[in-house]
TIGU-45399 format. One record per residue (C-alpha): x, y, z. Coordinates in steps of 0.02 Angstrom, whole numbers, plus 32768, in hexadecimal, padded with zeros to 4 digits. Layout:
% TIGU-45399
XYZ ...
END
This chain:
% TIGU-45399
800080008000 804E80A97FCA 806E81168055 801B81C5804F 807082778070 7FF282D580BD 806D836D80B0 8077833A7FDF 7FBC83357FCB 7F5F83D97F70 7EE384437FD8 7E5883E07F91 7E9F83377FB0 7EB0835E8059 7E0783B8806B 7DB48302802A 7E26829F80AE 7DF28312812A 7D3582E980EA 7D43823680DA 7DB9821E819A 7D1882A781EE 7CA6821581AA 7CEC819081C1 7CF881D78285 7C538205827A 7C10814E8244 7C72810682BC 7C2A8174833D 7B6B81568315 7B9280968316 7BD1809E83C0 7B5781158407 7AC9808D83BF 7B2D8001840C 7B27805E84A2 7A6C8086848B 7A407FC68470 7AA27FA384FE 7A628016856E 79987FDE8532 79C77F25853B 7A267F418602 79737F998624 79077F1885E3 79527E8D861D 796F7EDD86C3 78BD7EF586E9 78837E5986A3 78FA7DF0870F 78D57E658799 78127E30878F 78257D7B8794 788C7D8E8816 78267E028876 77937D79886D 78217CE1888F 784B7D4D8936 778C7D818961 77577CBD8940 77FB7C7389A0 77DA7D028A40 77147CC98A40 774A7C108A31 77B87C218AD7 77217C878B34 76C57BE68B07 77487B6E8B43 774C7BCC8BFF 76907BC68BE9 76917AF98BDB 77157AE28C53 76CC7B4D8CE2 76667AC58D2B 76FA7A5C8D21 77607AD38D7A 76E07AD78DF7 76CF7A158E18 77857A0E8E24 779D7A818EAE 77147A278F09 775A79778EED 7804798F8F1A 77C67A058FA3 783D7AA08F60 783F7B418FA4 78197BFE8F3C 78D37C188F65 79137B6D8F1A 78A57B8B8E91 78F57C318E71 79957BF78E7B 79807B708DFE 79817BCA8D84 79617B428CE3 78E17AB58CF7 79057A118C89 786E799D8C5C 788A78FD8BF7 781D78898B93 77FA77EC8BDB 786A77988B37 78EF780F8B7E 78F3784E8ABF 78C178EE8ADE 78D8798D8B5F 789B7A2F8B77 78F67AA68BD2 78AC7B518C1C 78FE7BCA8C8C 79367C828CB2 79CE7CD18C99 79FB7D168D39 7A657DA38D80 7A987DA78E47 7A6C7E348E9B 7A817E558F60 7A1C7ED28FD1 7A907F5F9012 7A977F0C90C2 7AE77E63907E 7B927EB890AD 7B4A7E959162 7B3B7DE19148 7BF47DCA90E4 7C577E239184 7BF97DC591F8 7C2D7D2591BC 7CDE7D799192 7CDB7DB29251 7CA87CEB9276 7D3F7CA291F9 7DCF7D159252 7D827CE5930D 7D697C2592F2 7DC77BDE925E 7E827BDF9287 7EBF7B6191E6 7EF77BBC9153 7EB87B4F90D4 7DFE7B4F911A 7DF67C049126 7E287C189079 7DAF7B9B904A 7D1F7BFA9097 7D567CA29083 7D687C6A8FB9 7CA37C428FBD 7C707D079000 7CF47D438F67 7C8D7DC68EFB 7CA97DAC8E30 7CF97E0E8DC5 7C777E948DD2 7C6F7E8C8E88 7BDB7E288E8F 7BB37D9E8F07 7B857D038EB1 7AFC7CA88EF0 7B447BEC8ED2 7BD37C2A8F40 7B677C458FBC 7B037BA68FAF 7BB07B588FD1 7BCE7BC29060 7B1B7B91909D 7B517ACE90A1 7BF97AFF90D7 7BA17B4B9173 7B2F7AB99191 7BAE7A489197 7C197A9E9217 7B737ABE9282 7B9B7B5792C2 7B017BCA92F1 7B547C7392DF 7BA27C389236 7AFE7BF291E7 7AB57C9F923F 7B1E7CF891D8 7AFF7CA79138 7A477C969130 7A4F7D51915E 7AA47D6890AD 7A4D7CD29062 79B07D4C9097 7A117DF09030 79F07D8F8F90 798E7DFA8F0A 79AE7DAA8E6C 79777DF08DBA 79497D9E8D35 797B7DD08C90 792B7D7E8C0E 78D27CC98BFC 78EC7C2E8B88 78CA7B998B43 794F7B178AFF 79327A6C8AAE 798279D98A9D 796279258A53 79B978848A55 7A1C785F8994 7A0677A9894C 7AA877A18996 7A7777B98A4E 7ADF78538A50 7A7278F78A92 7A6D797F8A15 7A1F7A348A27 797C7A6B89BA 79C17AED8966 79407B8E89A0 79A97C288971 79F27C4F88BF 7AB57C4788E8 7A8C7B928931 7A4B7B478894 
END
């Protein structure tokens, strides 16, 4: 291809190169502007058409779990009665399992669950800090105990902990110790987050696998 002097080219030469590079600019432009226009109408369509089903796949999934707690409240109810369980151990069991009779299939339903303490639960921790540095002279079971009262990484007593310490307390039988701990056991205000339902089924390989109920699951 023979190379062109722009500098060797007449007045009119380069006028028409001028002409023919603004156009061929100027095509190039109005394709990509329409690209970007059929892009931009396809992004919207598809955007709100996805959004829809999924709006109705959320709406039909949240109703479906209303239903679920619905059917399982008189469950919940004989349970507590036949096994003779406290509000409070409810509460703190946070997930309830129930099993077909095969033992194919389970339903889980629970509450997600965040500790929270009254302002007087302090009380109850230096009482039974006051009790470990009067009565418990080995190292090992004072780190053991004081380990159960240790706050998380948010400074937040965790109630498990304290179930612990609650056995821990029975066992050694002393009154001002179990005192102590049923006065924090009684600073308990827990808050539940959110609910849910999870669901799981036996494979032909008797190997439990999880219904897949949210999108990223699937």
């Amino acid at each position: 291809m023979e190379k062109i002097e722009f500098s060797q080219l007449t007045e009119d030469q380069k006028r028409q190169l001028r002409q023919q590079m603004a156009a061929e600019d100027k095509a190039r432009n109005e394709a990509n502007k329409k690209l970007r226009d059929d892009y931009e109408q396809l992004k919207d369509y598809e955007v709100k058409k996805s959004f829809g089903h999924l709006q109705r796949v959320s709406s039909a999934l949240a109703e479906e779990k209303v239903n679920v707690f619905n059917q399982f409240g008189a469950l919940l109810a004989m349970k507590k009665e036949l096994y003779n369980l406290s509000e409070e151990q409810m509460d703190l069991q946070q997930s309830h399992t129930f099993t077909s009779n095969d033992g194919k299939q389970s339903i889980i339903i629970g509450s997600n669950v965040i500790d929270r303490w009254s302002d007087d639960v302090q009380v109850g921790i230096d009482r039974v800090t006051a009790w470990i540095n009067a009565r418990i002279t080995d190292k090992d079971s004072r780190e053991i105990i004081t380990a159960l009262l240790k706050p998380d990484s948010k400074g937040v007593l965790k109630a498990n902990r304290v179930l612990e310490l609650s056995k821990k307390a029975a066992e050694i039988g002393d009154t001002d110790l179990m005192d102590a701990v049923n006065f924090i056991r009684d600073q308990y205000r827990p808050e539940k987050t959110s609910t849910f339902v999870k669901a799981k089924f036996m494979d032909e390989n008797d190997q439990w696998q999880w219904l897949a109920l949210s999108m990223s699951a699937v």
